[in-house]
C-alpha positions in Angstrom: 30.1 131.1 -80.7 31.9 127.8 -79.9 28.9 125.3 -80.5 27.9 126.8 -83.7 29.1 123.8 -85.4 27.3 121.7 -83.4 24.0 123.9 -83.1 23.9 126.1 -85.6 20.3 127.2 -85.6 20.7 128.3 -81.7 24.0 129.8 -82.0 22.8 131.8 -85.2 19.7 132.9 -82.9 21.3 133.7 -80.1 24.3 135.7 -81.9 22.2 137.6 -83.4 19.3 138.2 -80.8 22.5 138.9 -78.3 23.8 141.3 -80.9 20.7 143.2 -81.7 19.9 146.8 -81.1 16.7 146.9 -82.3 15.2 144.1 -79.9 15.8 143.6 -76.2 18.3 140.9 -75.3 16.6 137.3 -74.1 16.6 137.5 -70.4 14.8 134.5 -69.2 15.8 131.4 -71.6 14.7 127.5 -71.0 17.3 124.7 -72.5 15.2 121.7 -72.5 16.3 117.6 -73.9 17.8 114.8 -73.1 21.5 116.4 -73.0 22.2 118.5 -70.1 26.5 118.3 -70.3 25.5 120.9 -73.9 23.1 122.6 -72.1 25.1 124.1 -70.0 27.4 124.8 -72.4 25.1 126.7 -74.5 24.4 128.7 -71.3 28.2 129.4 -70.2 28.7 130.4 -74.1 26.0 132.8 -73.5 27.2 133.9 -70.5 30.7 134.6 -72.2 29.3 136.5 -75.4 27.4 138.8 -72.9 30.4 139.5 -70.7 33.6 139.2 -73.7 35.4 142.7 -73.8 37.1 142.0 -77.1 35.9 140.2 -80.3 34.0 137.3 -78.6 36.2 135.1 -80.6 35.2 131.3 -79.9 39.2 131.6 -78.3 39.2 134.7 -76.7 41.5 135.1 -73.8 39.9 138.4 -72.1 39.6 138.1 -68.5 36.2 137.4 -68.5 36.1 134.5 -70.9 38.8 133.1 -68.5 37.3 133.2 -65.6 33.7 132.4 -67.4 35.5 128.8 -68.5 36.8 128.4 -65.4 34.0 128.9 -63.8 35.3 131.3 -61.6 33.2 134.4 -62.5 31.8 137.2 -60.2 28.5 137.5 -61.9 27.8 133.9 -63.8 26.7 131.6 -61.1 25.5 128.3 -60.9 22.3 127.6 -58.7 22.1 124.0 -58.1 21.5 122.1 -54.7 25.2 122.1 -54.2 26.4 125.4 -56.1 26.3 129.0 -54.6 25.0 128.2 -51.1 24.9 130.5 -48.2 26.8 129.2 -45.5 23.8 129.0 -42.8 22.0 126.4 -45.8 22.1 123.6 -44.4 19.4 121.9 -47.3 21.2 119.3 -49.4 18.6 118.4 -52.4 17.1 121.6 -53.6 17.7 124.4 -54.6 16.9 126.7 -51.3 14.4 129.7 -50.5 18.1 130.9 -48.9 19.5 130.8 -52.5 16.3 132.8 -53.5 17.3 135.2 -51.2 20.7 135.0 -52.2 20.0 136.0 -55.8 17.9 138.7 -54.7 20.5 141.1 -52.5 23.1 140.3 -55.0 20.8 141.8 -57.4 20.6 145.1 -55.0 23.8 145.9 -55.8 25.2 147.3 -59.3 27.5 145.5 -61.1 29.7 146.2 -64.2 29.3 142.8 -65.9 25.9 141.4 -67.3 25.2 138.9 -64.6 23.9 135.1 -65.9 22.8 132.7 -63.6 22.5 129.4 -64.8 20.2 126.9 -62.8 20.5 123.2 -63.2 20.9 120.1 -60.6 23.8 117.8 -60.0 24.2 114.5 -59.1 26.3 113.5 -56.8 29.4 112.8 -58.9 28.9 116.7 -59.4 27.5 115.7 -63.5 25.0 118.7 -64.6 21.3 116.9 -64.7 18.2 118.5 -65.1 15.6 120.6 -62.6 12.4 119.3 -61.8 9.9 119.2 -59.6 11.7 117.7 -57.0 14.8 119.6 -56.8 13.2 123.3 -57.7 10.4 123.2 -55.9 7.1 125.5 -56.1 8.2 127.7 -52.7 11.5 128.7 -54.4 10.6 128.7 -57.9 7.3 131.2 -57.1 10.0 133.6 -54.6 11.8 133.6 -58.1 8.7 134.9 -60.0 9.1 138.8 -59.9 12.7 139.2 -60.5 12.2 136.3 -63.6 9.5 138.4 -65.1 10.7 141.6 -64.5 14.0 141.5 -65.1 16.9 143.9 -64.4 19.1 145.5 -67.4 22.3 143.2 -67.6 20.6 140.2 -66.6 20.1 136.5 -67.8 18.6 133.7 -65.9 18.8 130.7 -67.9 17.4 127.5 -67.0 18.3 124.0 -67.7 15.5 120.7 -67.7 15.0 117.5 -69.9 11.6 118.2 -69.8 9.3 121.3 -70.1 6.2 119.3 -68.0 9.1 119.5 -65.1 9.1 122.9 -64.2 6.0 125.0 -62.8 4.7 126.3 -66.0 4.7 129.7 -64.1 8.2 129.5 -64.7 7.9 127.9 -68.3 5.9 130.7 -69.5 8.1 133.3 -68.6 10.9 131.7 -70.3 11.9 131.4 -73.9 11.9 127.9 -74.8 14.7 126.2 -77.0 15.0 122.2 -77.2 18.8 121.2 -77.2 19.5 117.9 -79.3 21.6 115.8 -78.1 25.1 115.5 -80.2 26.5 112.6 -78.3 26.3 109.4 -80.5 24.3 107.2 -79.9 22.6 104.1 -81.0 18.6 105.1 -81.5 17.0 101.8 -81.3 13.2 102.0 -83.8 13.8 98.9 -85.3 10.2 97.9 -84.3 8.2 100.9 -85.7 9.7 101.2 -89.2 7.4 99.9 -91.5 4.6 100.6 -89.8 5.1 104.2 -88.4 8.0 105.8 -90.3 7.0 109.1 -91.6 4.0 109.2 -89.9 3.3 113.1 -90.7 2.7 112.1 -94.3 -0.4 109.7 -92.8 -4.0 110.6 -94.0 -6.2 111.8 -91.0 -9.0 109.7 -92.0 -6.2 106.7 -90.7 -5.6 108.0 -87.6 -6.8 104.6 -85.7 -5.9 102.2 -88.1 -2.2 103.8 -87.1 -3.3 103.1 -83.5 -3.9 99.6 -84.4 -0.8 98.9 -85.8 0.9 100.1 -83.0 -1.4 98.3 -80.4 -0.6 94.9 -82.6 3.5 95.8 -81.3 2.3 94.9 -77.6 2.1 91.2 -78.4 5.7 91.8 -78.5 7.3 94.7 -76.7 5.8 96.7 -73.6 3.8 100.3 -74.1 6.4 101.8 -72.6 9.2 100.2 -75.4 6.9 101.2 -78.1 7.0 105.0 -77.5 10.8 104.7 -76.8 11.1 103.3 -80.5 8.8 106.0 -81.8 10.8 108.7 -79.7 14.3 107.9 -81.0 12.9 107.6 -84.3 12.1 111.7 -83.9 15.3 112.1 -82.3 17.5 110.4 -84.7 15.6 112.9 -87.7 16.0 115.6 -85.4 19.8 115.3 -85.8 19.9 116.3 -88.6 17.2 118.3 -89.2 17.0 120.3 -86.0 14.5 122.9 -87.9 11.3 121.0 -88.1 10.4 122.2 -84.9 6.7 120.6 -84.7 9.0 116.9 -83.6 9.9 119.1 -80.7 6.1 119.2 -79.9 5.8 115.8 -80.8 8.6 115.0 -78.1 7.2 115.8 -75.4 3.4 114.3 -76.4 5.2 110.8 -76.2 6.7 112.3 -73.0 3.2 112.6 -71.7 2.3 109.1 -73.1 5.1 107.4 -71.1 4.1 109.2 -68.1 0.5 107.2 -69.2 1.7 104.1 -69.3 3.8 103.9 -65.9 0.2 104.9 -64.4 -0.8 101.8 -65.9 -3.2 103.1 -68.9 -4.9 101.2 -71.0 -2.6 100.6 -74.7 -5.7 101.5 -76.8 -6.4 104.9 -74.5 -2.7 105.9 -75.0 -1.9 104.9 -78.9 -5.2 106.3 -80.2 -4.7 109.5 -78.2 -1.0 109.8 -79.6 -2.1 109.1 -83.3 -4.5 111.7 -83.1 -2.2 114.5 -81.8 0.8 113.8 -84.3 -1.5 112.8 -87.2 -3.1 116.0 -88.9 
């Protein structure tokens, strides 16, 4: 696959999953962080592997890896709020119960390619972004339901978000789960936590609010809000390059929740203690 430099423990699942005769094929798949652009990447390289007629080379020129890049493909469609409308929708900032419908009659008929669709936002430069509760609503996404968790042979909804607490978790549950690490560079600011929260999985339990102390002490300088930023790219950063130690995805999206805390305005002793004591063990 052409990522598998860049993601080599998703492209090594999904080669082999996608190869497998043993196991059925993935046919509801979440991509979830902070880099949607790869994302949907991941998903059109899916997409291709499913419908390639020769080697699945990374540069095969087969029809259908031509059209699949160019985004011109029958069967792999994009359901955003601007992609793959029908012409009497009319709605310009979610994706539509007429799209629902849309998907279903398209899935009355047979086809002779594995059909992907790929569901995602945009904004209004036309840049991939993620779905949430705002743009895939709870009407549409429950109309989805029965075809997600019952899916046809030869078919592959994949689903694109920066966060899993953004979706219904109707949908989240039916879904195979995978967090995508970003691979642009950037500049993970955590200056303010090292030395008092670096490798914090090594910290004794019977420390947990000591930890929280520490952390509480940072608000004399910096905001709640900047605190948890510092200790989220410090995950991120290790996450680059170790992408397997898949309990800092968990931790992720606790400091997700925590954010969400402190722009309700919680108190920073209520949010630190109740972090320390879900990513200390």
């Amino acid at each position: 696959m052409l990522l598998s430099n860049k993601y080599p423990f998703l492209t090594d699942y999904f080669t082999l999953a996608l190869n497998s005769t043993e196991k059925p094929k993935p046919q509801c798949i979440m991509f979830y962080g902070n880099d949607l652009d790869a994302q949907y990447v991941l998903a059109k390289e899916i997409a291709r592997y499913l419908n390639c007629k020769e080697d699945k080379d990374d540069n095969c020129t087969c029809l259908n890896c031509k059209w699949i890049n160019e985004n011109s493909h029958p069967a792999v469609m994009t359901i955003s709020k601007f992609d793959n409308k029908p012409d009497d929708d009319d709605s310009k900032t979610v994706i539509s119960l007429k799209q629902s419908t849309l998907i279903k009659e398209t899935l009355m008929s047979a086809s002779e390619f594995h059909r992907v669709f790929i569901f995602c936002d945009r904004d209004d430069n036309g840049n991939i972004s993620g779905l949430n509760h705002t743009n895939f609503q709870e009407e549409t996404a429950n109309s989805l339901l029965k075809i997600i968790e019952e899916p046809q042979h030869g078919v592959t909804f994949i689903f694109l978000t920066r966060y899993l607490e953004d979706l219904l978790t109707t949908i989240v549950s039916r879904s195979q789960c995978f967090f995508v690490p970003s691979t642009v560079r950037t500049d993970y600011n955590y200056a303010p936590i090292i030395g008092i929260f670096d490798n914090y999985w090594d910290f004794e339990r019977k420390d947990v609010f000591d930890h929280s102390q520490n952390l509480q002490d940072l608000t004399k300088e910096y905001s709640t809000i900047e605190i948890l930023q510092c200790i989220q790219n410090y995950i991120l950063q290790i996450l680059k390059t170790n992408p397997k130690q898949t309990q800092l995805i968990e931790h992720i999206s606790i400091i997700e929740n925590c954010i969400k805390q402190a722009q309700l305005g919680i108190k920073p002793v209520n949010i630190f203690d109740d972090l320390c004591l879900k990513l200390i063990k």
